[in-house]
BAFI-708837 format. One record per residue: residue in three letters; residue number from 1; x, z, y of N, C-alpha, C in turn. Coordinates in steps of 0.1 Angstrom, whole numbers. Each point is the difference from the previous one (the first is absolute). Layout:
N
[rec 'ALA',NUM,[X,Z,Y],[X,Z,Y],[X,Z,Y]];
...
This chain:
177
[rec 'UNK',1,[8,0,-12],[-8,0,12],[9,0,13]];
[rec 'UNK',2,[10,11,-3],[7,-2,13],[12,-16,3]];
[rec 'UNK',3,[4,-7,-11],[3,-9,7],[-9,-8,0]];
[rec 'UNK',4,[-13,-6,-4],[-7,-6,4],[-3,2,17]];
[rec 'UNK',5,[-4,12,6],[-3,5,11],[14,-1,7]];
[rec 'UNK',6,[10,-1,-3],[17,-5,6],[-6,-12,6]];
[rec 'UNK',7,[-1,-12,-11],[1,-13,3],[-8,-2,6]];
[rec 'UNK',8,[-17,6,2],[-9,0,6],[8,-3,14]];
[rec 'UNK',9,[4,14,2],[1,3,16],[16,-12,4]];
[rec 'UNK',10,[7,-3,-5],[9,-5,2],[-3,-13,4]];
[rec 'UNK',11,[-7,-7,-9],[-6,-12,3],[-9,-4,10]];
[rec 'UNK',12,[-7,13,4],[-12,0,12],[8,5,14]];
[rec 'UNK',13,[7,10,1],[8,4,9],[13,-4,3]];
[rec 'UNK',14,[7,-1,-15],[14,-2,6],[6,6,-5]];
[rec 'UNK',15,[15,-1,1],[9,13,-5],[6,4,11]];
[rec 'UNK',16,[4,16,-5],[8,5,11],[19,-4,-3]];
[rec 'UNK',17,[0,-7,10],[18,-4,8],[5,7,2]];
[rec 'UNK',18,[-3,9,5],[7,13,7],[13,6,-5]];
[rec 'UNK',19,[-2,-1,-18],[9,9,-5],[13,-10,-5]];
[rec 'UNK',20,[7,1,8],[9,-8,-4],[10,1,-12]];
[rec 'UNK',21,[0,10,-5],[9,5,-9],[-10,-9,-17]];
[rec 'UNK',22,[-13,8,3],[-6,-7,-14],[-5,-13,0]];
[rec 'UNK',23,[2,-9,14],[-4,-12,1],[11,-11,5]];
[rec 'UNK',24,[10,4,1],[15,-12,4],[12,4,-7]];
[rec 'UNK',25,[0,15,-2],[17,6,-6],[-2,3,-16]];
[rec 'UNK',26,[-6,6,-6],[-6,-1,-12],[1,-10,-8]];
[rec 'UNK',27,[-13,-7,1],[-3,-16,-5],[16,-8,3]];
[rec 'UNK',28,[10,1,7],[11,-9,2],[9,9,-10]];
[rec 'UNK',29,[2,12,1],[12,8,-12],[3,-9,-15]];
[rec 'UNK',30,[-11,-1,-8],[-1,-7,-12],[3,-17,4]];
[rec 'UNK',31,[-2,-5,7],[5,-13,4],[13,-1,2]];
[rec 'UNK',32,[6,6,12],[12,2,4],[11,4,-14]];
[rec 'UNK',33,[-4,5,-7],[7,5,-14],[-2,-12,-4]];
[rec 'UNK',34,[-6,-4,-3],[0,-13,-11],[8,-14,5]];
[rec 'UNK',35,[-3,-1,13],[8,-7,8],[17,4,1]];
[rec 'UNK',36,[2,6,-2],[15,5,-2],[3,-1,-9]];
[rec 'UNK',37,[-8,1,-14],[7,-2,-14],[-6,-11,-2]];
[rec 'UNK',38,[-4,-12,6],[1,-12,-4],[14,-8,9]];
[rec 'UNK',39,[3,7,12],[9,-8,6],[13,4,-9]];
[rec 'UNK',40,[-1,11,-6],[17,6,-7],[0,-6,-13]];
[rec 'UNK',41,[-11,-7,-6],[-5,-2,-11],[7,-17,2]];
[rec 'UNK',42,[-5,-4,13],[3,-18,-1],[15,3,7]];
[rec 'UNK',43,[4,7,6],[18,1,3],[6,2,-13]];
[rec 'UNK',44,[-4,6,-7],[10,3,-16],[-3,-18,-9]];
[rec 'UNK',45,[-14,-2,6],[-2,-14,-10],[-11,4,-14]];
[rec 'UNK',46,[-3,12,2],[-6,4,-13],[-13,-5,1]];
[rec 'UNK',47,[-6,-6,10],[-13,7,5],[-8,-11,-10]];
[rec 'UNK',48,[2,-17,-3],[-5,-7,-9],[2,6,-12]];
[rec 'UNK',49,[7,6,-3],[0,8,-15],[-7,12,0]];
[rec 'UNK',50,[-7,7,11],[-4,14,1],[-14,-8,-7]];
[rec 'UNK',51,[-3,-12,11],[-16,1,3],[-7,-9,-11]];
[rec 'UNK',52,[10,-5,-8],[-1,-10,-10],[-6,11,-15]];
[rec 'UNK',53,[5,8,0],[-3,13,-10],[-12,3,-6]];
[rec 'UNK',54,[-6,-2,-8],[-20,5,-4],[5,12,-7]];
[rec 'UNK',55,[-11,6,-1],[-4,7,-6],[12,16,2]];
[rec 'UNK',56,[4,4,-12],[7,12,-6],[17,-5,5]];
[rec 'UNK',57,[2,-9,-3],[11,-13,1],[6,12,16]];
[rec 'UNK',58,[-13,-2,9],[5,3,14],[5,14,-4]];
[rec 'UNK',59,[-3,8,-4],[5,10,-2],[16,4,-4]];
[rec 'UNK',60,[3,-8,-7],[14,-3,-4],[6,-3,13]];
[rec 'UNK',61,[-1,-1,9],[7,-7,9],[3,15,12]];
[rec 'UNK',62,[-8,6,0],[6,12,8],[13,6,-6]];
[rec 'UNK',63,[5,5,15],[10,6,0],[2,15,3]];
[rec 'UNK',64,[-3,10,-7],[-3,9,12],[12,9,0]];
[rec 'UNK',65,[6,6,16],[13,3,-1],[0,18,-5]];
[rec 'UNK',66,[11,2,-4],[2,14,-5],[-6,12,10]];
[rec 'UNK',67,[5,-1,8],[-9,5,13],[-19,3,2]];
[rec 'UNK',68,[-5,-11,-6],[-16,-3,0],[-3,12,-15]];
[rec 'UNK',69,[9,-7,-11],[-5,7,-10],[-1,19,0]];
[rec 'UNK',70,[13,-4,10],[0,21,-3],[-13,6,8]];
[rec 'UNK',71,[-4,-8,13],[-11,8,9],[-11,-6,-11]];
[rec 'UNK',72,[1,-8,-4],[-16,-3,-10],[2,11,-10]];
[rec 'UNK',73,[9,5,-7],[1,12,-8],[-6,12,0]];
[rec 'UNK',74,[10,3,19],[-5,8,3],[-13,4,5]];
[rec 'UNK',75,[-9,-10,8],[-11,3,-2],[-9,3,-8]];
[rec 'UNK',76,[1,-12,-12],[-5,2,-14],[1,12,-5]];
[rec 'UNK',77,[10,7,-4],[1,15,1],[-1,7,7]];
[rec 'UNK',78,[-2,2,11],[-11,11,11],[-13,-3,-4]];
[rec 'UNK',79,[-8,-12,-4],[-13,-1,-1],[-5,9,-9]];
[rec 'UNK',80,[7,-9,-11],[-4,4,-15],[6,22,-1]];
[rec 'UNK',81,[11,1,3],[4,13,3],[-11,6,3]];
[rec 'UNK',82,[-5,-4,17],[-14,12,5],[-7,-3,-8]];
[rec 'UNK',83,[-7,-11,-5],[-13,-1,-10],[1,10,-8]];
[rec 'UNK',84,[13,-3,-9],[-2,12,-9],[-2,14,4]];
[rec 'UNK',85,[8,3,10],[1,13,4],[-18,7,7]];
[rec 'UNK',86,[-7,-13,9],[-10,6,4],[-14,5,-14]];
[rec 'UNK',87,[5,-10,-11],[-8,4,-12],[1,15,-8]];
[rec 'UNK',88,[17,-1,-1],[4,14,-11],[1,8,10]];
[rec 'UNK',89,[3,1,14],[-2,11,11],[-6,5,12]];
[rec 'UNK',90,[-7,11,-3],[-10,2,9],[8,4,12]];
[rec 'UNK',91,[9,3,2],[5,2,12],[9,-11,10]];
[rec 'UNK',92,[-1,-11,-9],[5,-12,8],[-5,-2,10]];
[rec 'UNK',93,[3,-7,11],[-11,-5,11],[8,-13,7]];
[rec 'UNK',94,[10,-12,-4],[-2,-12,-3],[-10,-4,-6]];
[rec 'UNK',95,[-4,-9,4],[-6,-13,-3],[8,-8,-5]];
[rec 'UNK',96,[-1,-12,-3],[10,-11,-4],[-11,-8,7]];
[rec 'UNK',97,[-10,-1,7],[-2,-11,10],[10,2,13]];
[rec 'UNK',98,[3,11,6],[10,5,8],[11,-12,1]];
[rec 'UNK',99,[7,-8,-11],[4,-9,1],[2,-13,5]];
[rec 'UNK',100,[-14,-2,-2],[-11,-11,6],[3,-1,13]];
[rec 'UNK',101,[-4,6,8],[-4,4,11],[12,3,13]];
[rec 'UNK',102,[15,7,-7],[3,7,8],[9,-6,10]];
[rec 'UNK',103,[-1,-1,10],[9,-4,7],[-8,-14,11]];
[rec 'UNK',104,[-14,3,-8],[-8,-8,12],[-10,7,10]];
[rec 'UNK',105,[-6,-16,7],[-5,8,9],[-13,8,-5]];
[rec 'UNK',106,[-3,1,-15],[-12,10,2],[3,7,-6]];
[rec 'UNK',107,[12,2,-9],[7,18,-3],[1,5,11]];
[rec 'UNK',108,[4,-4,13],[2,6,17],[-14,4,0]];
[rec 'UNK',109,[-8,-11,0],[-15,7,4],[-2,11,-6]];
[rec 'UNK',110,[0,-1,-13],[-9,11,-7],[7,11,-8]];
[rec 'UNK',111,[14,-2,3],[10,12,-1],[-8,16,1]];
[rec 'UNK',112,[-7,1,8],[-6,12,8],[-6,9,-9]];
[rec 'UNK',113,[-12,-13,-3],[-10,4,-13],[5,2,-10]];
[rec 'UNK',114,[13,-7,-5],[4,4,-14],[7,11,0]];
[rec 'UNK',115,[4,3,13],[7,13,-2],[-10,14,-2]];
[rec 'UNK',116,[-14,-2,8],[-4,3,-1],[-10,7,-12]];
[rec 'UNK',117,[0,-12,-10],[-6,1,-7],[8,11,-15]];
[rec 'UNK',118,[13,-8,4],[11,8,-14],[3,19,10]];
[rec 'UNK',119,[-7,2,10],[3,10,2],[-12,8,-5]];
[rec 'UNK',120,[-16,-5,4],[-10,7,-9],[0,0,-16]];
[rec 'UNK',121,[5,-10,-4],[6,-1,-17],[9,16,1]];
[rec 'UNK',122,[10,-3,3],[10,12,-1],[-5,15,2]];
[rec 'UNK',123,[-12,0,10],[-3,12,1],[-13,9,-13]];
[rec 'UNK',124,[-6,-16,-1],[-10,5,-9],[8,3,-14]];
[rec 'UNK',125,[9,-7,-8],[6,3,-6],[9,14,-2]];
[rec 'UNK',126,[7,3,9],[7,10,4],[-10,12,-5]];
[rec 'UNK',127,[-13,1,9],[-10,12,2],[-6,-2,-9]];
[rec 'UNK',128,[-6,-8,-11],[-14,1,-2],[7,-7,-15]];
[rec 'UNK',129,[8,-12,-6],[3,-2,-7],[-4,-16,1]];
[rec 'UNK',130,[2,-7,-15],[-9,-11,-1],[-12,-2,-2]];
[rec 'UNK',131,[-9,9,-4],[-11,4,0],[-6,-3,11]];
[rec 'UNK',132,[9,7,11],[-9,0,18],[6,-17,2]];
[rec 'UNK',133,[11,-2,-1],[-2,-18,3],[-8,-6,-8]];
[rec 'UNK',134,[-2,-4,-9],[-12,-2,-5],[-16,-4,1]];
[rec 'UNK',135,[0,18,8],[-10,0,2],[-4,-2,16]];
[rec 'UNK',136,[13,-2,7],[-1,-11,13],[0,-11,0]];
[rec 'UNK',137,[3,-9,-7],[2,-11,-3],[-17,-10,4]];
[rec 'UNK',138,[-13,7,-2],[-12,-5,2],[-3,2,18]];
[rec 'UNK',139,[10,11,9],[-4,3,10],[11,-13,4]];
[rec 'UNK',140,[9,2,3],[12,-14,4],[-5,-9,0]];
[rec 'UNK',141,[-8,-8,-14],[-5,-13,-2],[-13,2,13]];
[rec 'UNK',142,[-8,9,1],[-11,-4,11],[9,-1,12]];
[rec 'UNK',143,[9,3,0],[5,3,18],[8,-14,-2]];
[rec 'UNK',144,[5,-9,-12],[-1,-11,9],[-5,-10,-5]];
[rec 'UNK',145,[-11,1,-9],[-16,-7,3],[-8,3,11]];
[rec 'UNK',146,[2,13,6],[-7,-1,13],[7,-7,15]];
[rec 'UNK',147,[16,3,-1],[4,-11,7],[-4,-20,-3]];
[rec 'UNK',148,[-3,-4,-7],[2,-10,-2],[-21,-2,2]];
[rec 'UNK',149,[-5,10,-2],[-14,-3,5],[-2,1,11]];
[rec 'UNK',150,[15,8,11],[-2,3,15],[5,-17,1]];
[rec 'UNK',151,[6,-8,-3],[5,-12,2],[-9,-9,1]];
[rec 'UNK',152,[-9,5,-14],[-6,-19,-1],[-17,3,12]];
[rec 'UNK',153,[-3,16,4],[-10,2,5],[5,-6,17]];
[rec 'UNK',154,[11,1,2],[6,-8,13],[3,-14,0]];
[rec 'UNK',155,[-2,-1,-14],[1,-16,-2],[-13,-6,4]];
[rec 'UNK',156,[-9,5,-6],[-16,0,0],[-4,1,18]];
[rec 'UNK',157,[-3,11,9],[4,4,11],[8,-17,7]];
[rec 'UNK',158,[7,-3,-1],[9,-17,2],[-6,-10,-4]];
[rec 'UNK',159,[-9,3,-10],[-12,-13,-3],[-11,-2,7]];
[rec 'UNK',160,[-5,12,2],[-11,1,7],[-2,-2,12]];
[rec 'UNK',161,[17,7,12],[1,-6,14],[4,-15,-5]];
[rec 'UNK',162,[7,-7,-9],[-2,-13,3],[-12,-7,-3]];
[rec 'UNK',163,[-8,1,-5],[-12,-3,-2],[-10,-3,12]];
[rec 'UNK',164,[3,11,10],[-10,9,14],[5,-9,9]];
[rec 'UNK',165,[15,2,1],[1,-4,11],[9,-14,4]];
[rec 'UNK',166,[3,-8,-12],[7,-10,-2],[17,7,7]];
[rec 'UNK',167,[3,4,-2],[14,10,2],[13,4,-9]];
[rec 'UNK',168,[10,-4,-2],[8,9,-11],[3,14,2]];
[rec 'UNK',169,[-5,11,-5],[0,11,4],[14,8,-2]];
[rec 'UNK',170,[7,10,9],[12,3,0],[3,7,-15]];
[rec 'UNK',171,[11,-6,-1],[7,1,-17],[0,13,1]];
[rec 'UNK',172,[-1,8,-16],[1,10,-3],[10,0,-12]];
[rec 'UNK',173,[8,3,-2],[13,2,-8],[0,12,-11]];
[rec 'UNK',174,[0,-3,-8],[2,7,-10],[14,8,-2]];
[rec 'UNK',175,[9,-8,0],[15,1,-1],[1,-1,17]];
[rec 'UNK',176,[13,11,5],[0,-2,15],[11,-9,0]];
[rec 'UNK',177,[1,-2,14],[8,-20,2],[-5,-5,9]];
């Protein structure tokens, strides 16, 4: 529903320009990359032999340097490491999505909350045991089902002034930015 009501409004209104980062710097990163490793690709001369390759075949053809392999290691082993650990230990408080995430702009954003969150973990634990997390676990889930019903009720609220008043009504942000 919601991207249907995207393309709705997108196609009737427009998109918003404004943000330059998700609409000109973004979208060009993955280009700009690829563009580099085709120009290094036709200076070495490989590039008719790269692109000529089907299937599994292509695979054969990477190179990846000693360097690549150790940080793929090592992440591969922090993941799989926390996984295990957040299963066999209750006192862990990694994630292995933490990985995912870290070092962008919405680990920055939402840093706050997660800190937040591993600190009421810790306490309920601490005090009350696993039993009391547990048995918070049903209060947490409403607090942010109720944020995401304060979202889509402002989404709603944005339908209805555009509706009234032929207007795009001032953005309300979920995530601040």
């Amino acid at each position: 529903m919601a991207l249907v009501a995207t393309f709705m409004f997108q196609y009737n209104v427009g998109f918003n320009f404004t943000d330059g980062w998700a609409t000109q710097m973004l979208p060009a990163i993955s280009f700009s990359t690829l563009t580099a490793h085709i120009d290094a690709l036709n200076a070495r001369g490989d590039l008719a032999h790269v692109t000529g390759l089907q299937g599994l075949d292509s695979l054969s053809a990477m190179s990846p340097q000693g360097k690549d392999l150790l940080w793929l290691g090592i992440g591969a082993a922090l993941v799989i490491g926390c996984a295990v650990a957040r299963l066999r230990l209750s006192w862990w408080y990694l994630h292995p999505v933490l990985f995912l995430v870290w070092g962008t702009w919405a680990c920055l954003v939402l840093s706050e909350s997660f800190l937040v969150g591993w600190a009421i973990k810790t306490v309920l634990v601490h005090l009350g045991g696993v039993k009391s997390y547990q048995s918070a676990k049903p209060f947490m889930i409403g607090v942010i089902a109720g944020e995401l019903a304060a979202c889509i009720g402002w989404m709603m609220v944005g339908v209805i002034y555009y509706m009234a008043t032929n207007k795009i009504p001032v953005t309300y942000r979920i995530l601040p930015g």
